[in-house]
C-alpha positions as CSV (number, residue, x, y, z in Angstrom):
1,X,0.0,0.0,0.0
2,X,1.3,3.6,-0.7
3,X,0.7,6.8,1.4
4,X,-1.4,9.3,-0.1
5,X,-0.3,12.1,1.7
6,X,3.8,13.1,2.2
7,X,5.4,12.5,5.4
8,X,5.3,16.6,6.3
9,X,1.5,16.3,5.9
10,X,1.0,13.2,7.7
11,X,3.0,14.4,10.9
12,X,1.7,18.2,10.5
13,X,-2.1,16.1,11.0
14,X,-0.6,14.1,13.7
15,X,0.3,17.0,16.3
16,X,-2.3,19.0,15.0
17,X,-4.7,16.2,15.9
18,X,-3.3,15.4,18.9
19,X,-3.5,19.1,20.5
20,X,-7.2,19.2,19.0
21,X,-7.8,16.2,21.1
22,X,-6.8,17.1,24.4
23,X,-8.1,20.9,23.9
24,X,-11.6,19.8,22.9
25,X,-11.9,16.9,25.3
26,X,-10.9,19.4,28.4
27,X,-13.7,21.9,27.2
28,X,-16.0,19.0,26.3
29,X,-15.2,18.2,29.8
30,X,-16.0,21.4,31.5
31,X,-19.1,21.5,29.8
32,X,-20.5,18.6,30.7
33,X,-19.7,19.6,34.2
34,X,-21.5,23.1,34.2
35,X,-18.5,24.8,35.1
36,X,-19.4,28.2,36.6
37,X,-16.5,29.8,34.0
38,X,-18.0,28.7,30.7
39,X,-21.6,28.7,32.1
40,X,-22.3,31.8,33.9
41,X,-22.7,35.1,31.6
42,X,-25.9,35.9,29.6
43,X,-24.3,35.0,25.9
44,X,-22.9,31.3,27.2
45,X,-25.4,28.7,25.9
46,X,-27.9,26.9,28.2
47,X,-27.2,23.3,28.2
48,X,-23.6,22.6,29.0
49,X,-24.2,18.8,27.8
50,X,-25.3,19.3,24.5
51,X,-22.3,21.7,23.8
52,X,-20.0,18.6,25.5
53,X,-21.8,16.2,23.3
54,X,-20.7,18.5,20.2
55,X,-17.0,18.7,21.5
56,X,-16.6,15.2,22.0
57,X,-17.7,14.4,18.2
58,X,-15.1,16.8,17.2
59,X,-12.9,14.7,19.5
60,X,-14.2,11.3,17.4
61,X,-13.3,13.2,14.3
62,X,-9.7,14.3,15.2
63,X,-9.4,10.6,16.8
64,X,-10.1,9.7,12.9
65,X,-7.6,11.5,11.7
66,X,-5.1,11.1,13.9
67,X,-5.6,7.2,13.0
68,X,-5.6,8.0,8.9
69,X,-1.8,10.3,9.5
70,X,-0.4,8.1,11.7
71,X,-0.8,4.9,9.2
72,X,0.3,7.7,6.4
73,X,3.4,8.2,9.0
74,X,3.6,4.4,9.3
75,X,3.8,3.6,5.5
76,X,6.1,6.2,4.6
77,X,8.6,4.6,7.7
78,X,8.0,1.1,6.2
79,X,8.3,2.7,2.5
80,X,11.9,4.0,3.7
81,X,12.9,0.7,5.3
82,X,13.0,-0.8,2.1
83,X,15.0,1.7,0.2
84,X,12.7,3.2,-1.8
85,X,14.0,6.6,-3.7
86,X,12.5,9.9,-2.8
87,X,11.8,11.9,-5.4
């Protein structure tokens, strides 16, 4: 199988996934807990679990990703392995 994506892509996806990840699982997070910070003024929405709900699907989606670049990663590794040229 060949990557379809070059090795820069694959591991700009990969950092940019994980960082996604962790940002919208801690605000999913808060959220879902009412925290008085993100739930308090009169323009922050009502239901803190149907925002967390939304954040964690973006999570799901970034999880997708980060899966998809890290087997481009992984094929471009095993692509180098065997001495392939780089053009």
């Amino acid at each position: 199988m060949k990557p379809v994506v070059s090795i820069m892509h694959a591991w700009s996806c990969i950092v940019i996934s994980v960082f996604a990840i962790v940002i919208l699982s801690v605000l999913g997070a808060l959220f879902n807990a009412n925290h008085h910070s993100l739930m308090d003024s009169n323009d922050d929405p009502e239901d803190g679990t149907v925002v967390a709900g939304t954040a964690f699907a973006a999570v799901g989606v970034y999880g997708f990703f980060l899966v998809f670049c890290g087997l481009q990663a992984w094929l471009h590794a095993r692509e180098s392995r065997r001495g392939a040229i780089a053009l």
